[in-house]
Each structure stands twice: as C-alpha cells, then as structure tokens.
C-alpha positions as CSV (number, residue, x, y, z in Angstrom):
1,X,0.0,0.0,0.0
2,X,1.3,3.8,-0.8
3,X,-0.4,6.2,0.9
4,X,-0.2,10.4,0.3
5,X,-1.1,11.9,3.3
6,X,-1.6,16.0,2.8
7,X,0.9,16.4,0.7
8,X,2.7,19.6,0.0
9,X,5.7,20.1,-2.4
10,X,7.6,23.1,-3.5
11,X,10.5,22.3,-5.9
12,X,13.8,23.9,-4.7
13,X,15.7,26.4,-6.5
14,X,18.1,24.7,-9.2
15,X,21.2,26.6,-6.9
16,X,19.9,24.6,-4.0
17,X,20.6,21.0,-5.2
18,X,22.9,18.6,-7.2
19,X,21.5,18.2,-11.1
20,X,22.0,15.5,-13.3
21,X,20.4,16.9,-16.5
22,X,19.7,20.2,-18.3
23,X,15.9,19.1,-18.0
24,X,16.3,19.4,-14.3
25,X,17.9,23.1,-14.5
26,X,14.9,23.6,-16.7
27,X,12.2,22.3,-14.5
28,X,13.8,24.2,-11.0
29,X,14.6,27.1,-12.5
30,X,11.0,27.8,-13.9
31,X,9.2,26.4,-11.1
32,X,11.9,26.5,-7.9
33,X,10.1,27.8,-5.1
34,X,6.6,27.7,-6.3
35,X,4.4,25.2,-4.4
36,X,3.6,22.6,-7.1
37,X,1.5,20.4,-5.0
38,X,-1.1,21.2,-2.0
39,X,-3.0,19.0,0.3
40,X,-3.0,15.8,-1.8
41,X,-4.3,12.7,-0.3
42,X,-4.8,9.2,-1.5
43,X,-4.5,5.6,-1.3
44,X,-2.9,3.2,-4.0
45,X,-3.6,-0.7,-2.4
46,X,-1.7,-3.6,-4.0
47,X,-3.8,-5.0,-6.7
48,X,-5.6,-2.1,-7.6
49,X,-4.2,0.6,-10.3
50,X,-5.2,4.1,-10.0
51,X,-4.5,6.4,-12.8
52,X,-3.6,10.2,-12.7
53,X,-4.7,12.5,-15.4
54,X,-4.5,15.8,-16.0
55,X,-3.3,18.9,-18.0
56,X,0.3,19.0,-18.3
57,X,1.9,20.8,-15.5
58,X,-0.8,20.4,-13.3
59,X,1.6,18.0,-11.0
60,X,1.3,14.3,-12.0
61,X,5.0,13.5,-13.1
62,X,5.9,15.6,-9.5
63,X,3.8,13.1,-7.8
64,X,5.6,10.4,-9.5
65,X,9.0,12.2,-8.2
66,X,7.7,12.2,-4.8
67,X,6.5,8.6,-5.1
68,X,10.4,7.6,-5.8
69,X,11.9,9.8,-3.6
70,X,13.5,12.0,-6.1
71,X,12.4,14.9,-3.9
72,X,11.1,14.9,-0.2
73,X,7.7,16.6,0.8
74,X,7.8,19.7,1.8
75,X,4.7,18.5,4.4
76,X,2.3,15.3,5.3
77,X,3.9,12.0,4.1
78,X,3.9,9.4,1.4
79,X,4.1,6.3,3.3
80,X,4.9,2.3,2.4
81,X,2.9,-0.3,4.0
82,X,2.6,2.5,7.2
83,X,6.2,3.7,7.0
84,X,7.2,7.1,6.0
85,X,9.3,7.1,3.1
86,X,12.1,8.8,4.1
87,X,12.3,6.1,7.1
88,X,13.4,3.9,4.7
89,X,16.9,3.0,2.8
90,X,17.1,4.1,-0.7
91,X,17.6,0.8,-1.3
92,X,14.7,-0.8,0.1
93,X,13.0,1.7,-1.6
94,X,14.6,1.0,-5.1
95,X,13.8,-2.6,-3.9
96,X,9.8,-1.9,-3.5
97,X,8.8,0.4,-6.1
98,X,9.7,0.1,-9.6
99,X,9.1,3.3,-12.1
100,X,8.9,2.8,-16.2
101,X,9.3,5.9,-17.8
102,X,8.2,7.2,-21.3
103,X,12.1,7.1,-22.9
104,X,13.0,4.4,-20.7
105,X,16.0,5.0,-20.0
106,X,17.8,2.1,-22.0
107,X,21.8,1.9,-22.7
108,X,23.6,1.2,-25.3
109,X,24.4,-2.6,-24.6
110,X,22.5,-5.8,-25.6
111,X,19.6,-7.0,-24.6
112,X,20.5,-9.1,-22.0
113,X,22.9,-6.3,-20.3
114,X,19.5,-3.6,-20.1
115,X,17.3,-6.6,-18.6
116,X,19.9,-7.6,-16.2
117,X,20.4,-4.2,-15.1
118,X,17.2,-5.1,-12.6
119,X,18.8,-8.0,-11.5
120,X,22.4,-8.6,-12.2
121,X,22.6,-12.5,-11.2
122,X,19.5,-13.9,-13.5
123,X,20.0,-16.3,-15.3
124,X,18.8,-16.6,-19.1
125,X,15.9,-18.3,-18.5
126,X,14.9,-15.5,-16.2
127,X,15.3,-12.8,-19.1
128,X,13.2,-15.5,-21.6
129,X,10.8,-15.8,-19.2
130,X,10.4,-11.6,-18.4
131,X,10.3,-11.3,-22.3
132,X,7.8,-14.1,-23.1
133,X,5.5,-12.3,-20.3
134,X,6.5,-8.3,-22.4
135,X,5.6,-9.6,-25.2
136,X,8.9,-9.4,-26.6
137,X,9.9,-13.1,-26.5
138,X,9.3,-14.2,-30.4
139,X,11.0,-11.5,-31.3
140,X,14.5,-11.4,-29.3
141,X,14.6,-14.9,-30.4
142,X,14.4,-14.3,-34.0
143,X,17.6,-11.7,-34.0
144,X,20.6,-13.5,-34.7
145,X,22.1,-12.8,-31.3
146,X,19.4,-12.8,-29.4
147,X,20.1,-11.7,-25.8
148,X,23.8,-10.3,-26.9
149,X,21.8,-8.0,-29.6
150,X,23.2,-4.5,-29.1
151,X,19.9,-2.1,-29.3
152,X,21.9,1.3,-29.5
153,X,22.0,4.0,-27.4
154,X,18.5,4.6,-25.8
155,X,17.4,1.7,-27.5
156,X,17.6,3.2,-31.3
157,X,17.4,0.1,-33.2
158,X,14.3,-0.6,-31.5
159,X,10.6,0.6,-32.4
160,X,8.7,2.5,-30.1
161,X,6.7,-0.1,-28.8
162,X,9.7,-2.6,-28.6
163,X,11.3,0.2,-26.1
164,X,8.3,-0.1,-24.0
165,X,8.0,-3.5,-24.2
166,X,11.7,-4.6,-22.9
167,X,11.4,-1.5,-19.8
168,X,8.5,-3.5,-19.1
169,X,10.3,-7.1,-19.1
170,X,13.3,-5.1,-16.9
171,X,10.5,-4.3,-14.6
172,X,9.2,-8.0,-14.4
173,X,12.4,-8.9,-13.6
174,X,12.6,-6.7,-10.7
175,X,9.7,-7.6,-8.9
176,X,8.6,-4.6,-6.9
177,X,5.6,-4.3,-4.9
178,X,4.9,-0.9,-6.2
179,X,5.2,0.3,-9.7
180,X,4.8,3.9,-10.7
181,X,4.2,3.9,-14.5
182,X,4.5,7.2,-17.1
183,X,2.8,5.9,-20.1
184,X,5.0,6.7,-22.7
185,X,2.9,9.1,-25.7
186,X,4.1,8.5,-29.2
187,X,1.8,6.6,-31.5
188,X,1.6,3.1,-31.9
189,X,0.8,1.0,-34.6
190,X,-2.3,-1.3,-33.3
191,X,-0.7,-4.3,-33.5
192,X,2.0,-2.5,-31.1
193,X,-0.6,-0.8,-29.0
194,X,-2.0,-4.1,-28.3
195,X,1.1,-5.4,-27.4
196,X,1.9,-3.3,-25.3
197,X,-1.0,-3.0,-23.2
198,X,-1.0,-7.1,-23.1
199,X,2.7,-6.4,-20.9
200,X,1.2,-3.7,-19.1
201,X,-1.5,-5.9,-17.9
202,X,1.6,-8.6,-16.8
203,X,3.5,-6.1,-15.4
204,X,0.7,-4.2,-13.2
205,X,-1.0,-7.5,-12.2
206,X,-1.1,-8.0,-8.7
207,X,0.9,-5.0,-7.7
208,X,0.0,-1.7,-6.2
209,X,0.1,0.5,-9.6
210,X,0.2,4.4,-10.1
211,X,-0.1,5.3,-13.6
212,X,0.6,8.6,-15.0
213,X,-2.1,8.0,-17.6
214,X,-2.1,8.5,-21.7
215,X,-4.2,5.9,-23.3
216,X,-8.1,5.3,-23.2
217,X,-7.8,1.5,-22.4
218,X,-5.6,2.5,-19.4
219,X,-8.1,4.8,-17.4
220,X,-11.2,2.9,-18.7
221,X,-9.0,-0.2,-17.2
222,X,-8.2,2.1,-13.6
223,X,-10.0,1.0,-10.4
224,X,-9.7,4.6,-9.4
225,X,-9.3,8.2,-11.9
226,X,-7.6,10.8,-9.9
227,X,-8.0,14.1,-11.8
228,X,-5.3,16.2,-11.1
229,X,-5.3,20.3,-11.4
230,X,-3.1,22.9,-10.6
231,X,-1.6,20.8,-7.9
232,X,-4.5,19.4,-6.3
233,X,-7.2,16.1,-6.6
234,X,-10.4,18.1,-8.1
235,X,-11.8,14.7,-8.7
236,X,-12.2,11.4,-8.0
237,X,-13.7,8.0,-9.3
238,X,-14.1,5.1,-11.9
239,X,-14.0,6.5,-15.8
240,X,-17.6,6.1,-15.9
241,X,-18.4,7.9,-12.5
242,X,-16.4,11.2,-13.6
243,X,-18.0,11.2,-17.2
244,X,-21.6,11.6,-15.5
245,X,-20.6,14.4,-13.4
246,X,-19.5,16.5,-16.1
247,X,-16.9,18.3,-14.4
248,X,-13.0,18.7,-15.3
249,X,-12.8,15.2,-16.2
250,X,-15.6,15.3,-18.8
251,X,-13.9,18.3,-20.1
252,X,-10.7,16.3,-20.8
253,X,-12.0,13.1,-22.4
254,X,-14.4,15.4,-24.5
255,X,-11.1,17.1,-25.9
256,X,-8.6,14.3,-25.8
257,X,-10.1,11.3,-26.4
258,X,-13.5,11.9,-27.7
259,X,-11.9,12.5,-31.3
260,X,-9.4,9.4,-32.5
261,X,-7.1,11.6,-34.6
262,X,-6.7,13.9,-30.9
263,X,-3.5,13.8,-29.5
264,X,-3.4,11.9,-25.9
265,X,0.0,13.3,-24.4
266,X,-2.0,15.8,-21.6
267,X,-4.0,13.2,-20.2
C-alpha cells in the first residue's frame, strides 16, 4: 500500500541542489520555489491501479518524483505499508517500487545487459521468461544474437513499442511491490498498442500501480481516476463515474479522447 497523506511540495531552486540533467535546471529554475502540489491525499492498495490524469503541468509527473523519492515533501507524508518514506533506505525503496518511464532509459548494450540491469545475477531463463511475459519473446529470439543483440543507445534500433516493451520485461524482472508507470505518448501501430498493453496488464497484475495516464484503455482499465489540477485532486472516481458528473474530467475526455485523430500526451 502507498499512501499520500496531505501532501505539499515546492521544488527547490536549481542553486539549491545537485542536477543530473539540463531538464532538471529547466524544470527548477522555472518552477523552484513555487508550491507545485497542496494537500494531496490518497491511497494506492496492491492489486488495484489508479490512474492520474491531468493537463500537463498540473503535478502528476511531480507526484511520481515524490513517489520515488527524487524529492522529499515539503509536508504530510507518502508512506509504504505504514512507514514514511524517508524512514526507509534508498535501497529498500529502489527494492519496492519500480518506475517505467516514457524514454526508458535504456543503454547502449545488448539485450541481455539492459534486462539484467534489474537484476544482475538472473540467469537466461529469467530474461526468456520476463520477455515471453513483455511480449517481446518471439522477437528477441528471432535476432541473430538474441540476448547479446546491441539495441543502441537509448534503445535506437528498437521501435517505439519494442522500447516499451523490454522496460516492461526489466520491470518483471525486478519484482517490486509498487510500480509507478509514465505511459510513454508516441503513436503506436495497433498491432504495437496491443502489445503493449498485453505487458502492461503482466506487469501491473497483482501490484499496487500508479499510472501517470495517456491511453483510453488504461483509465477505462483504472479501479480509481484521480484528476489532477493545478496541484491538487479536483476529482475522484471510476471513468464512468467522472464522465456523468461532467466536471473537469468530462472536459478532458471530450477534448482528448472523444476524437481518434486527438492527441493523448495531456491526459
């Protein structure tokens, strides 16, 4: 179980802390100092998956932050199973919850080096078996080197869907209680699409599962919609709960997802 207890969150300046990417200067210097997030409170239980949606900016990928402990809360608590986050080791927490992101963060190395990166001592049949359950089995088997494949740095030599798909098979291989998941936003073939959400289904079985939401068939799939505004929960519910109120959520599907050609990356 991860539980938010009123949080509150104001991003430091970008003087104030050790960066690792231009992104990051980006981000802190824009927003460094400005509270981001305000009295947020909710409950993610294992087996259940609740999905985030929301303009962009309005704080979803800062909750995900928090939910890793990139950042501490300014006030309240995100708690694991009871205990407050930053009670625990950063390894136990890298242990517990597992985050896929939308590039994926994949290096350039085979196939075999990116999976084990999870879990350095697993054997081959481990990797088969995370790949058979991404969806990625048939074809890491048809490459002539098969696990020793080199995909290129960030994965180049991959499709889109293919990226997604071994993160996914990485996060198998992990195992963690918790997973956070960014959905990634590029288009998909359908025959990808499908695949895709077939591993996502694997991956979140079971688990407790925050999803930073993109895609129709994940927040029709969510046991519970958190809407998220300005920093805030403005609403809460199932998909079909939130469409009959016709509040902010309504507002969003109408413009996002009503329309096939409309492009999903704010929701």
């Amino acid at each position: 179980t991860m539980t938010f207890d009123d949080v509150q969150f104001s991003y430091p300046a970008a003087t104030a802390v050790s960066l690792a990417s231009l992104e990051e200067v980006a981000t802190l210097d824009t927003r460094g100092g400005e509270e981001v997030l305000h009295g947020v409170s909710f409950t993610a239980e294992p087996g259940r998956l609740v999905a985030l949606v929301g303009s962009s900016g309005a704080g979803k990928s800062t909750l995900a932050a928090l939910a890793t402990r990139l950042y501490d809360v300014d006030s309240g608590a995100i708690k694991l199973s009871g205990v407050d986050l930053r009670e625990l080791s950063f390894d136990s927490i890298r242990d517990t919850v597992g985050m896929v992101t939308q590039d994926g963060h994949l290096w350039h190395d085979t196939i075999g080096g990116n999976l084990r990166f999870a879990r350095p001592g697993a054997s081959d049949e481990d990797l088969w078996d995370a790949l058979r359950r991404a969806r990625l089995e048939r074809l890491v088997r048809s490459l002539p080197d098969q696990l020793g494949t080199m995909i290129g740095e960030r994965g180049y030599r991959l499709s889109g869907g293919e990226r997604q798909r071994l993160t996914i098979a990485r996060l198998l291989l992990a195992k963690p209680r918790v997973v956070i998941l960014d959905e990634a936003t590029a288009h998909l073939d359908s025959q990808s699409e499908a695949a895709v959400q077939e591993a996502l289904v694997e991956a979140l079985s079971g688990r407790t599962a925050l999803v930073i939401a993109h895609r129709l068939s994940t927040i029709r799939a969510a046991d519970e919609i958190l809407v998220i505004d300005d920093g805030g929960i403005v609403e809460r519910g199932t998909h079909g709960e939130l469409l009959a109120k016709g509040g902010r959520y309504s507002e969003l599907y109408r413009t996002q997802f009503a329309d096939p050609s409309a492009q999903p990356a704010t929701v």
